[in-house]
GUSE-85672 format. One line per 3 residues: their letters; for each residue x, y, z of C-alpha. Coordinates in steps of 0.25 Angstrom, whole numbers, plus 5000, padded with zeros to 4 digits. Layout:
N
a	X,Y,Z  ...
***
This chain:
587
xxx	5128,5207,4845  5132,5194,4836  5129,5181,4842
xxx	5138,5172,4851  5142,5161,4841  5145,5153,4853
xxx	5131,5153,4855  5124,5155,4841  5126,5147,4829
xxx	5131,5153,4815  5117,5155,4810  5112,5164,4820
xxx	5124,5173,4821  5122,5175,4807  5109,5178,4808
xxx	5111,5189,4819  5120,5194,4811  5112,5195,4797
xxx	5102,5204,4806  5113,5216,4804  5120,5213,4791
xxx	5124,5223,4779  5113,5223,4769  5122,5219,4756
xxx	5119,5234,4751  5127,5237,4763  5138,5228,4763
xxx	5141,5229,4746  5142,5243,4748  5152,5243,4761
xxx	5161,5233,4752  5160,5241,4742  5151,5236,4729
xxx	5142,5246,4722  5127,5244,4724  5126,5237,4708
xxx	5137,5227,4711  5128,5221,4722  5117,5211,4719
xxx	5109,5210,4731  5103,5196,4736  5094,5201,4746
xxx	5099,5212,4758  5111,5204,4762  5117,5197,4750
xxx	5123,5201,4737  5129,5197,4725  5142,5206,4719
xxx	5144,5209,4705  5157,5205,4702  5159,5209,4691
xxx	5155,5225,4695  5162,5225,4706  5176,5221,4700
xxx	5172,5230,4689  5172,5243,4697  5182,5238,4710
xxx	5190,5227,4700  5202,5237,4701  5205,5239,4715
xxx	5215,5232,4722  5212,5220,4729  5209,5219,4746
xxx	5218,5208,4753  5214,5194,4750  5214,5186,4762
xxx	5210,5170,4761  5204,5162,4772  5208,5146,4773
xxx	5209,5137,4785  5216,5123,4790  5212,5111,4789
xxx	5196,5111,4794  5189,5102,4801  5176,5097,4795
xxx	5169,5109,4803  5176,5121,4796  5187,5130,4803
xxx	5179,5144,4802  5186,5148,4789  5172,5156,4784
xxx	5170,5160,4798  5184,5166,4799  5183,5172,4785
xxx	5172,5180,4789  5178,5183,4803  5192,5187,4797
xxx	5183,5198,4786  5174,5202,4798  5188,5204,4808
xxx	5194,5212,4795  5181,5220,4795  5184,5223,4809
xxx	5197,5229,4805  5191,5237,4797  5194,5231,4784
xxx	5187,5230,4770  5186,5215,4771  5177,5205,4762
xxx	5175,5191,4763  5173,5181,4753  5170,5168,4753
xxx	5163,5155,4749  5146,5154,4748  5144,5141,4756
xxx	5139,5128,4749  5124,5122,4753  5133,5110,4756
xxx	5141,5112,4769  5130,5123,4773  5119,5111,4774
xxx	5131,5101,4779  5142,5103,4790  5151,5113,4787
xxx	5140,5125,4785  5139,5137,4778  5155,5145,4778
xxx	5147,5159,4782  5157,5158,4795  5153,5158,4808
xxx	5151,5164,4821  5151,5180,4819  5161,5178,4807
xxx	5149,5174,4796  5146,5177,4782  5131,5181,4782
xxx	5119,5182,4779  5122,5167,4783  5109,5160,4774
xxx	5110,5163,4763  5126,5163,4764  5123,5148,4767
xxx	5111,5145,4759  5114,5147,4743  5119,5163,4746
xxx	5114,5169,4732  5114,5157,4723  5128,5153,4718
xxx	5129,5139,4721  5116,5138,4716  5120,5144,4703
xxx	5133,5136,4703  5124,5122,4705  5115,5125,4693
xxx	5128,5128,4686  5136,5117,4688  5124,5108,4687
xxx	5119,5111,4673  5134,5107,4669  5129,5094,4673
xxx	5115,5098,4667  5121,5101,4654  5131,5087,4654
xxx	5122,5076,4657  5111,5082,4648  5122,5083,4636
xxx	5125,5067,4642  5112,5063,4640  5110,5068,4625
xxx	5123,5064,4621  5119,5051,4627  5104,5051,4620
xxx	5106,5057,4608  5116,5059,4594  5124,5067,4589
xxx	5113,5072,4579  5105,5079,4591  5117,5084,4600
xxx	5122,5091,4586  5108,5096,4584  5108,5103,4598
xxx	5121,5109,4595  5129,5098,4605  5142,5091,4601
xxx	5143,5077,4609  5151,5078,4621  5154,5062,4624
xxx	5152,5065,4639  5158,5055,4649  5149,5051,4659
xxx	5159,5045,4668  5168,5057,4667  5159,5068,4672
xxx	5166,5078,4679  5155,5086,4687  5143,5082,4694
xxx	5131,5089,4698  5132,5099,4710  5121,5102,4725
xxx	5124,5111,4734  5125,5101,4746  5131,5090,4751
xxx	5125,5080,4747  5132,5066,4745  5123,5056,4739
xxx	5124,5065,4728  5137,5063,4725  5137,5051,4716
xxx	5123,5049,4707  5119,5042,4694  5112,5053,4685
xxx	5104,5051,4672  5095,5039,4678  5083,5035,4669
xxx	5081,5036,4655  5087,5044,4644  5082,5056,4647
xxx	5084,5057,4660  5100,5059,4658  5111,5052,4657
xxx	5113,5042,4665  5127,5042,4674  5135,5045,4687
xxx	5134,5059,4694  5132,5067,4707  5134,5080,4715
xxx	5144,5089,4720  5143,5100,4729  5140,5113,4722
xxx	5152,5119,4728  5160,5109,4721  5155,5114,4707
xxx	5166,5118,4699  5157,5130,4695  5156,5134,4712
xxx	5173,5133,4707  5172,5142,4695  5164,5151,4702
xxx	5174,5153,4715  5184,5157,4703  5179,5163,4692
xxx	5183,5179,4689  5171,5183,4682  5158,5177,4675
xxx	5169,5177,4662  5176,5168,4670  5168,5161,4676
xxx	5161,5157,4663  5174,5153,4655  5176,5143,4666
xxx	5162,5138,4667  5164,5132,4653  5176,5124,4657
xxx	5170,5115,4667  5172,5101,4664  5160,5092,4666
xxx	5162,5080,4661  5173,5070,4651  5170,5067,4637
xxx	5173,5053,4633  5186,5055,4629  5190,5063,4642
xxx	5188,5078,4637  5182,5087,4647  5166,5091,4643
xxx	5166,5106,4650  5152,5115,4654  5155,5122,4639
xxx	5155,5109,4631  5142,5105,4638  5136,5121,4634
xxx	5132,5124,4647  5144,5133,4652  5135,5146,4650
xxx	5123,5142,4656  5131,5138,4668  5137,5150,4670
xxx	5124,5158,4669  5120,5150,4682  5132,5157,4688
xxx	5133,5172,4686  5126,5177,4696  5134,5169,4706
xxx	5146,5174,4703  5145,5187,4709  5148,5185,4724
xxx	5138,5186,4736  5141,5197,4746  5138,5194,4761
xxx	5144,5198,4774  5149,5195,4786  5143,5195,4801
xxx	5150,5209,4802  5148,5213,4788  5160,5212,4780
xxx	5157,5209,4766  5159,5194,4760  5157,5187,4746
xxx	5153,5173,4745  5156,5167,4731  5158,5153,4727
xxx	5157,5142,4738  5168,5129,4731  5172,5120,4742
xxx	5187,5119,4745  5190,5106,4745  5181,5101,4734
xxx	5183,5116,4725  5192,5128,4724  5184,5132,4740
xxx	5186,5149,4737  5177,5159,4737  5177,5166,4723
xxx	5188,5174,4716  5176,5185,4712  5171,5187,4725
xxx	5186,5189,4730  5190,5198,4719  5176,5207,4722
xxx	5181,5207,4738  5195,5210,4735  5191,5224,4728
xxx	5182,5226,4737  5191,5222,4750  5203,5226,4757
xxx	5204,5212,4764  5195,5200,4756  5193,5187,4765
xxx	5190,5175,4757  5190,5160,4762  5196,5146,4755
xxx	5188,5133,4759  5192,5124,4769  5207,5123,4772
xxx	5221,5130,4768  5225,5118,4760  5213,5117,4750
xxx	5204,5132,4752  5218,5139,4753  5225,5131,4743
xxx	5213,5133,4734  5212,5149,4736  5229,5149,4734
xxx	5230,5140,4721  5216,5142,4713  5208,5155,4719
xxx	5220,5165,4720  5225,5158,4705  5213,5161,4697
xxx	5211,5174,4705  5222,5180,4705  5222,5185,4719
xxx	5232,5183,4729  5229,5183,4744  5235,5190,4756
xxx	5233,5181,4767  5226,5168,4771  5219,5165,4783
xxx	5219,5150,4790  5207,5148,4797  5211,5137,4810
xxx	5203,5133,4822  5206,5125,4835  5195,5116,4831
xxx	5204,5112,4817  5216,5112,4822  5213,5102,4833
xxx	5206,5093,4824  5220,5094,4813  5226,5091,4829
xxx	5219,5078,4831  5206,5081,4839  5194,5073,4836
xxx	5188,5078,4822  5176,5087,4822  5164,5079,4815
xxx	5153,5087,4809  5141,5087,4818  5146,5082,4829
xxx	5151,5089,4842  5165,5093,4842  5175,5086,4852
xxx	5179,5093,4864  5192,5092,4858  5188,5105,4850
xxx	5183,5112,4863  5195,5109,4873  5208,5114,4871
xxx	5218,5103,4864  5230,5113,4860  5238,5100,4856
xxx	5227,5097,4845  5227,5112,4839  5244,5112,4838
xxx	5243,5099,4829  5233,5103,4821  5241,5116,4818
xxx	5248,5108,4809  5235,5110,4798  5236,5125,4801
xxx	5251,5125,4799  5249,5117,4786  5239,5128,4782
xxx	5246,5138,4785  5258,5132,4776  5250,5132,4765
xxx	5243,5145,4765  5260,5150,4766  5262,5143,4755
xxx	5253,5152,4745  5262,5164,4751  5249,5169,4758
xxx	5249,5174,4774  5241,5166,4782  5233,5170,4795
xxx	5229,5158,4804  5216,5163,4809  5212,5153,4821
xxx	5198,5154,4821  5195,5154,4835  5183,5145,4840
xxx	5180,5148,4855  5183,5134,4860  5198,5137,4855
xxx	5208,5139,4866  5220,5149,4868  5229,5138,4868
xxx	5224,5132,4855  5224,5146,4849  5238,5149,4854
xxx	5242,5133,4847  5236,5138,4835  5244,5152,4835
xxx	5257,5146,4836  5256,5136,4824  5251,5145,4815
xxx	5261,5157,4819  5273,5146,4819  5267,5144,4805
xxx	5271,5158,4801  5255,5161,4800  5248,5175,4806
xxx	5237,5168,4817  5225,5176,4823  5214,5171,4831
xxx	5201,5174,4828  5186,5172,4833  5177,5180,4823
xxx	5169,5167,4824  5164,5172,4838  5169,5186,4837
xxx	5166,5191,4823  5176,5199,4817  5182,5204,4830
xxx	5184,5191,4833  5194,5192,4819  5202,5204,4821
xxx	5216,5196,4822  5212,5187,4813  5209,5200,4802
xxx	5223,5208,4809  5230,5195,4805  5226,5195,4792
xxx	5226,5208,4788  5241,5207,4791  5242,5198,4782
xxx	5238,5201,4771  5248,5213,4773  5260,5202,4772
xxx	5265,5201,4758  5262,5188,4752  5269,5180,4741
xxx	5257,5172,4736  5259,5159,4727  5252,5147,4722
xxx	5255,5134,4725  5255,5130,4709  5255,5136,4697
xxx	5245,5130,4687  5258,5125,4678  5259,5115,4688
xxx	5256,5101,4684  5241,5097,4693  5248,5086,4699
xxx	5260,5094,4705  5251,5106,4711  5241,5093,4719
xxx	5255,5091,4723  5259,5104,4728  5244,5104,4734
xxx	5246,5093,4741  5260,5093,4747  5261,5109,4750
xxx	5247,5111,4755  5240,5098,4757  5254,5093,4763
xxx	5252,5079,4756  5264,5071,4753  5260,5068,4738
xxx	5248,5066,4728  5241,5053,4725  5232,5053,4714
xxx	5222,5041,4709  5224,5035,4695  5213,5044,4688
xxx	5217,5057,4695  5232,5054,4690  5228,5053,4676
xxx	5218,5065,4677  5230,5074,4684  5238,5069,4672
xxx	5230,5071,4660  5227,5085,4666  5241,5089,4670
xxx	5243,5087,4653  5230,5097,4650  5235,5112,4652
xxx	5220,5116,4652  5219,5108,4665  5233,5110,4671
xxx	5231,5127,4670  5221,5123,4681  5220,5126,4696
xxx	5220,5113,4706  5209,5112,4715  5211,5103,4727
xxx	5198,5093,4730  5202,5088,4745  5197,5088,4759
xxx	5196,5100,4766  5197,5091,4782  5212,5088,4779
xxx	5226,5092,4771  5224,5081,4766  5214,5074,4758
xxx	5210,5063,4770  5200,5072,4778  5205,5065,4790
xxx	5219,5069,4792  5221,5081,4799  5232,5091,4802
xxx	5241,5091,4793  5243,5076,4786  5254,5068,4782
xxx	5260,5059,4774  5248,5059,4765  5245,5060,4749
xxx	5235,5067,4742  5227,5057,4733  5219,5064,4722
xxx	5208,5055,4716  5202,5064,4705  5208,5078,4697
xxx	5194,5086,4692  5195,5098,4682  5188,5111,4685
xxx	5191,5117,4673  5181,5127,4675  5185,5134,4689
xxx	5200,5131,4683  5203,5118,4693  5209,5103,4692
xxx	5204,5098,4705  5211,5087,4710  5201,5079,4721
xxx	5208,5073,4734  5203,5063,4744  5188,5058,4742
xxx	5180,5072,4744  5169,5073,4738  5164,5084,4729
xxx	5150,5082,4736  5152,5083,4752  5142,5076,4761
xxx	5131,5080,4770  5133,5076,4785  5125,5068,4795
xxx	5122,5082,4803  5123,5093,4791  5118,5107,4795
xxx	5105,5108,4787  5099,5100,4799  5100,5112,4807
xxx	5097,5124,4797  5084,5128,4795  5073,5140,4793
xxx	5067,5150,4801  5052,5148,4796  5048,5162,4802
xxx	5060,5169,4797  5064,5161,4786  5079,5163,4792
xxx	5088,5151,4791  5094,5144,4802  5107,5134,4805
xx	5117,5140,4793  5129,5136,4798
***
């Protein structure tokens, strides 16, 4: 019998569960994969080769491609992993030949507040350390990537600095004329780590470097981590790795990975990770986890290779978009399904009582501190005003021409009367609505949630983009931000102004996708407002280029490519088992 999760914390229901899972051998063969496209990393873990598996499967049709998003979250998640896994878990139980794909988690939130994304309760994506804790290597191979970009630049700064043209000719160099107040990218951790955000480099003499202003983003933020996430192939993946711009030449001209010579040697960090990692749920269903960008700083989807590998091999594939409709959907709509061609059949929106309440105007939850009794009583009152964010979500995901299901994911603290609230918003929004409690259930716990969708993805759908790449950049942040963000308008500062016009005139740049930098706690770019805000302009203060993943990012608000760790992060409570060597405290 699985653990009570009212009683027993993620980690050791995860643990019970890994005494009976699937060796991979097991698994890759119920899915489908032949013994040679499986490249084993221990007895429960695999890599997939790609490229094989395309090469024998690449001509069947493809499953029904369903994505999971969510409203407006409050800073402690709404279960969209944990309903992902028990959507693909509920689908199994129907009998169904379902797969799972979704994002490998970043060392950041997994050592902070937010955890690890393997889901929760009995809908979890296992084995759950090695999930959490680096999984076979890939955003280490993205952090040794994207960080000798920044190798190969100041290096190249310092010689042009030091020496003539007579030596850089002799090594074969032209000179570059780098500007060291325009550099582009920064150097890249793997955890939140906010004193590293702003830093002088270079300090001592001239052979120490050259001396000027740096610091760190999170790895997930790399524009590699991007290109990776939508990439077809290693062909493709290696065109884009040269277009990376890392820095301005004096006179303004981008300097890209392939002018610095270092392109090639980037990408061979990387071809390993870009075959996806096969792991499975508590029940066994089959998941690959590939790429990990966040949503509001990055594209936030799972990869386009991993969801090509499932859809050949699936009749239903279940991936998941970060954080909320209006930036994980949007994203998944406007720049995923654009550069891969796939169009999905449905779209699930995760909403709780606990989110709704808050978007209603109970007392926000904190991080590391107890909940208000507010989120434990009944308040249906709170729970219909916040339906306003699920309506507004809803709107969105209608306005792509996709189905959406409202899944409320049931805590067991939620009331009938609050559930019933919660049925009548969405259903008056013209949305299917199923309860589900897989997080204390399992997959029995999801059957009308997978009924539901499976019935969706039966309607016919008139799928559509929100732009098309002909549209100037300062129209489709427009469109953005009136039809999904509901803003009135856009507000940009002086130097964003004059970046979004010199780039409207480059056709380069404008052929482009736009990438939304905003906070994921609001429709808006203020984290504090809830529900659904009015009367309120977005105001842009940068535009970056990603030429490289195929992106102009347009960054909203103050968030910060480098998050924070918390007074109370979660690495005060994980820990080892010193006669077992098991870890403890993944959450």
């Amino acid at each position: 019998m699985p653990l009570d999760p009212t009683k027993h914390p993620d980690w050791q229901i995860a643990e019970a569960a890994e005494a009976n899972m699937k060796t991979v051998q097991r698994l890759a063969g119920e899915l489908g994969l032949e013994s040679r496209e499986l490249l084993p990393h221990g007895h429960y873990i695999a890599k997939v080769d790609f490229k094989s598996v395309l090469a024998r499967v690449g001509d069947r049709p493809d499953g029904k491609y369903i994505d999971v998003t969510a409203i407006t979250p409050t800073p402690l998640g709404e279960g969209k992993s944990t309903s992902t896994m028990g959507l693909t878990q509920g689908m199994g139980k129907r009998g169904k030949r379902v797969v799972a794909t979704i994002r490998q988690p970043s060392g950041g939130p997994t050592m902070n507040v937010k955890g690890s994304a393997a889901g929760g309760g009995l809908s979890q994506c296992i084995p759950l350390t090695p999930f959490s804790l680096g999984l076979t290597g890939d955003i280490n191979a993205i952090m040794n990537a994207h960080n000798l970009a920044m190798v190969a630049l100041t290096s190249r700064m310092q010689h042009e600095a030091n020496y003539g043209d007579k030596f850089l000719t002799e090594r074969g160099l032209k000179r570059l004329n780098i500007d060291p107040h325009n550099v582009e990218m920064k150097w890249i951790i793997d955890f939140c780590a906010q004193s590293l955000r702003n830093m002088v480099i270079g300090m001592g003499g001239k052979m120490d470097g050259y001396l000027m202003q740096s610091g760190f983003a999170i790895a997930v933020s790399s524009e590699v981590m991007a290109i990776l996430a939508v990439a077809k192939d290693l062909k493709d993946f290696r065109e884009r790795m040269g277009r990376i711009v890392v820095a301005y030449d004096k006179k303004g001209a981008p300097i890209t990975t392939k002018d610095l010579e270092v392109d090639g040697a980037m990408t061979a960090w990387m071809v390993e990770a870009l075959n996806p990692n096969l792991l499975q749920t508590i029940e066994g269903q089959p998941v690959l986890v590939h790429a990990g960008p966040f949503a509001n700083i990055a594209i936030g989807q799972s990869s386009i290779i991993a969801d090509r590998v499932a859809l050949k091999l699936g009749d239903y594939v279940v991936t998941e978009s970060g954080f909320a409709a209006d930036i994980g959907f949007e994203k998944f709509w406007n720049l995923k399904c654009r550069m891969s061609g796939l169009k999905p059949h449905a779209a699930v929106l995760v909403a709780t009582v606990r989110a709704l309440k808050a978007h209603g105007g109970a007392p926000l939850p904190v991080p590391g501190k107890p909940l208000d009794r507010a989120y434990s009583e009944e308040h249906v009152g709170w729970v219909e005003k916040g339906c306003e964010n699920l309506v507004h979500c809803i709107n969105i995901i209608r306005q792509s021409g996709v189905n959406p299901v409202v899944c409320i994911n049931n805590f067991y603290t939620d009331t009938d009367h609050e559930i019933q609230a919660i049925r009548r918003a969405a259903e008056a929004a013209g949305a299917r609505v199923a309860l589900s409690k897989h997080w204390l259930k399992g997959g029995d716990g999801a059957l009308e949630l997978a009924d539901a969708v499976i019935d969706a993805t039966n309607q016919h759908t008139e799928f559509k983009f929100l732009y098309e790449l002909e549209t100037p950049l300062r129209e489709r942040i427009h469109r953005i931000a009136t039809k999904v963000y509901g803003a009135d308008g856009v507000d940009y500062t002086p130097e964003a102004l004059e970046k979004a016009k010199r780039m409207e005139k480059d056709p380069e740049i404008q052929a482009l996708g736009t990438c939304m930098v905003k906070t994921h706690l609001s429709l808006s770019d203020n984290p504090v407002l809830k529900g659904v805000p009015k009367g309120w302009r977005l105001s842009i203060r940068d535009i970056l280029t990603y030429k490289g993943a195929g992106f102009v990012v347009p960054v909203a608000g103050t968030i910060n490519l480098m998050p924070g760790t918390s007074s109370d992060p979660a690495y005060r409570r994980i820990d080892v088992d010193v006669e077992t060597g098991k870890v403890k405290g993944v959450f």
